[in-house]
Phi, psi and omega in degrees: 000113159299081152239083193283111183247008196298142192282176184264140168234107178193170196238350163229114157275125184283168187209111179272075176131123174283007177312195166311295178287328173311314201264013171259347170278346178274352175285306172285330157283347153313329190270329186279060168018050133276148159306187199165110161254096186291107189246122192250137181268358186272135003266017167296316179206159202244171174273138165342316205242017183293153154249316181283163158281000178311152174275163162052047175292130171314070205278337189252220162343130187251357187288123164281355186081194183315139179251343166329126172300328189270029157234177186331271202293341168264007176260294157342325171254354171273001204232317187269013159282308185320314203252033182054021180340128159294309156320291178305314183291355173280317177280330160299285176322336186248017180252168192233127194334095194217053166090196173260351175270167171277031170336140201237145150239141189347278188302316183312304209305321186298309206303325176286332169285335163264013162261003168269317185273350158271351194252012148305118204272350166265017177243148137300105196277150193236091156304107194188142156264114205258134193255010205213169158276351218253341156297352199279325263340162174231156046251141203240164154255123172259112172216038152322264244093191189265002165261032182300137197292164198263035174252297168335317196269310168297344161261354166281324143288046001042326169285296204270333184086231197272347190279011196252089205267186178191171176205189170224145191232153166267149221209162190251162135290175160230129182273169185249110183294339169278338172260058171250133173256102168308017148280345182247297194284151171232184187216131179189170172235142175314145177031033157067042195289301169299003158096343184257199173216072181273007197215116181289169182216140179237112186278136139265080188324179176292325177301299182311302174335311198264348170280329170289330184294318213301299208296291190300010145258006176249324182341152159274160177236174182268086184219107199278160170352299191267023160283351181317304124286099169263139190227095181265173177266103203293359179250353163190083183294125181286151193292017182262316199289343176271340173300311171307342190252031162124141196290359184234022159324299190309303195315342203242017145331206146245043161229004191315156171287327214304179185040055154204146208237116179268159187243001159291328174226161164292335186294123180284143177263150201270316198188148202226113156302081184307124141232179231211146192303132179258332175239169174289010203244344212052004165283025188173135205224126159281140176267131184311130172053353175299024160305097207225131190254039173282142171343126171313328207246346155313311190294318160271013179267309216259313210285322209292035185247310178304127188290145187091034206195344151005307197211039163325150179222100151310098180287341191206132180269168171271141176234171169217149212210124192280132172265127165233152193219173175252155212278099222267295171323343163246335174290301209255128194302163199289288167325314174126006210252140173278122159316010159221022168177099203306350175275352198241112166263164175247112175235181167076239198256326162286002166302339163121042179248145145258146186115145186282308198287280216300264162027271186328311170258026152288313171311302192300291208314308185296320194299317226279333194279316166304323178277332172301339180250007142312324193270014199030035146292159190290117194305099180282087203267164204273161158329159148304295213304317189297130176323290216273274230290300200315291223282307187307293185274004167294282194330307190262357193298137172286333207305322184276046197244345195276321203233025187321127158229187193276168142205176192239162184286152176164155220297350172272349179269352175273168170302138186309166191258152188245203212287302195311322171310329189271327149354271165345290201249326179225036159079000186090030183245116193242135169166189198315268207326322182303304191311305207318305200299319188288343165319299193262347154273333194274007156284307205290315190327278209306326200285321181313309209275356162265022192222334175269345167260035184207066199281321194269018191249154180316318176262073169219132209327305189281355202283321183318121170268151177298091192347148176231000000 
């Protein structure tokens, strides 16, 4: 094991892969005045599940998730305001009604991250397909994602050996929002939370319900050679896998009825189809949890079955796609540097985070981790206490390294909240609504008073210097 902590010396740091993480590490180190060569294999070659040549394109899902204070994924993004997130202001700036999550729409959200980041005066954008590491200079960043390409991929297991893993993800369809029928379909959010209606909703009965579950297990699916072992990713599953494990699965689901009120009938609905605004025009709507490797003329023969959905115009059908991530707790150094090469960092989703946000802020970690050891400064990793510390010791604990999977934020990666928190934060009342809130002020608590005992350090709210 290398852990060669002698500081790096260079005058470029590479960055590999224009994505979510790729362009947020390369941005902050661009802005802590480093040089930067971003190097992206698109458009000479795109990934199975890419359509555009855009950075950071949204290949799944356009949702960043909840913006709500009291959950995970809205604390997350609250820590990674503190740092200036590039990825957040591209999604706040791009976003589109969805509720209380943070929906986006594509294009605006990619145009903005590449027009910061080709128009950087420290960064270099590098078209190139990188098949080696040995191709890379160092001090270099690997933030391909889980479509790393496979000359890429094969040399990167050759690096990690047997530790180097993988799963599979699912893609949504997307609809033409003029063929959705409001006579049947309504627009609401669950239980009104938002004051709004971001979300079409299509009722089913029991009868539809069990016939749609029978088809989308009969459906042919789509299952290529190295599905033989399928490892799925349990936060987003296709809806056939969810289907197999029992016919009231969906319903308990992405299909649950509750909190949503149809105003064309009385009839309480057996199960309800969400799909969720895809643009900023409201011309395209994705379905919510509808992640599927069923056949295109499968999908659209068994989804046009869901009411209102009848004479559907499918903009994009849902696909499926192998992901790959590295066993992080045993490859990788505290810093994120592969333990047999101090030089070679790792971000984004293959580090083993699931989600466009988690992904992002591995990217933000690593720059802050990197510019510390250019500088031989003390690597500043956040607080425990802290969401992004929280998300940082899932990754590197040896202890999960046996039973490693991808994950998404959530209220099990923080520390128990004790007697004093509650003390603290609900007056001494303990209970579920209670841990969050304490949970979730001793984030902000902790993360605060480390960005304020860390005035000269990268994770501090103001360290972007002003371009001149």
């Amino acid at each position: 094991m290398n852990t060669n902590t002698t500081a790096i010396q260079s005058e470029v740091i590479s960055v590999v892969g224009a994505g979510l993480a790729g362009c947020e590490c390369a941005w902050q180190l661009a802005q802590l005045g480093h040089k930067v060569d971003l190097y992206e294999m698109r458009p000479e070659k795109k990934s199975p599940a890419h359509i555009t040549n855009d950075f950071a394109e949204l290949v799944c899902s356009n949702s960043f998730g909840s913006q709500s204070e009291i959950s995970a994924p809205g604390q997350l993004k609250w820590e990674a305001a503190k740092l200036n997130s590039l990825i957040l202001q591209a999604a706040q700036t791009a976003s589109v009604p969805a509720g209380q999550a943070l929906g986006v729409d594509r294009k605006i959200f990619s145009a903005f991250i590449e027009n910061k980041i080709k128009n950087h005066p420290r960064i270099r954008i590098i078209h190139k397909v990188i098949t080696s590491l040995d191709e890379i200079p160092r001090p270099a960043v690997i933030a391909t994602g889980p479509l790393t390409d496979e000359k890429l991929s094969l040399d990167l297991q050759k690096h990690f050996g047997k530790d180097f893993l993988y799963f599979f993800d699912a893609i949504a369809p997307i609809i033409d929002a003029d063929s959705i029928d409001f006579k049947i379909a309504w627009k609401q959010d669950r239980y009104d939370k938002s004051g709004t209606s971001d979300y079409v909703n299509c009722p089913l009965n029991r009868e539809q319900y069990e016939k749609l579950v029978q088809e989308i297990l009969m459906a042919r699916k789509i299952t290529p050679k190295d599905f033989e072992k399928t490892n799925f990713f349990e936060g987003c599953m296709p809806i056939e896998a969810i289907a197999e494990r029992g016919i009231e699965t969906l319903r308990f689901g992405p299909m649950k009825p509750v909190g949503l009120t149809n105003p064309h009938s009385s009839e309480v609905a057996n199960a309800i189809v969400q799909l969720r605004q895809e643009n900023r025009e409201a011309t395209s709507y994705n379905m919510v949890g509808f992640q599927t490797r069923m056949a295109y003329g499968e999908q659209i023969r068994v989804l046009r079955m869901i009411p209102g959905l009848e004479n559907a115009e499918f903009l994009k059908l849902g696909s499926m796609h192998r992901n790959l991530y590295i066993q992080t707790p045993i490859c990788l150094n505290k810093n994120l540097a592969s333990r047999h090469d101090p030089q070679l960092f790792f971000a984004g989703q293959m580090t083993g985070v699931e989600g466009y946000f988690e992904s992002t802020c591995i990217g933000l970690l690593v720059a802050c981790f990197l510019n510390a050891e250019l500088k031989s400064e003390a690597v500043p990793y956040p607080p425990r206490e802290s969401l992004l510390g929280s998300l940082h010791f899932a990754l590197t604990d040896e202890y999960r390294a046996q039973n490693f999977q991808p994950m998404n934020v959530n209220f099990g990666l923080f520390p128990q909240a004790t007697k004093e928190d509650f003390t603290r934060f609900t007056k001494g009342k303990k209970g579920k609504a209670e841990k969050k809130i304490c949970q979730i002020a001793k984030a902000k608590e902790s993360f605060q008073l480390y960005l304020d005992n860390n005035a000269k350090s990268p994770m501090k709210m103001d360290f972007q210097a002003e371009l001149r």
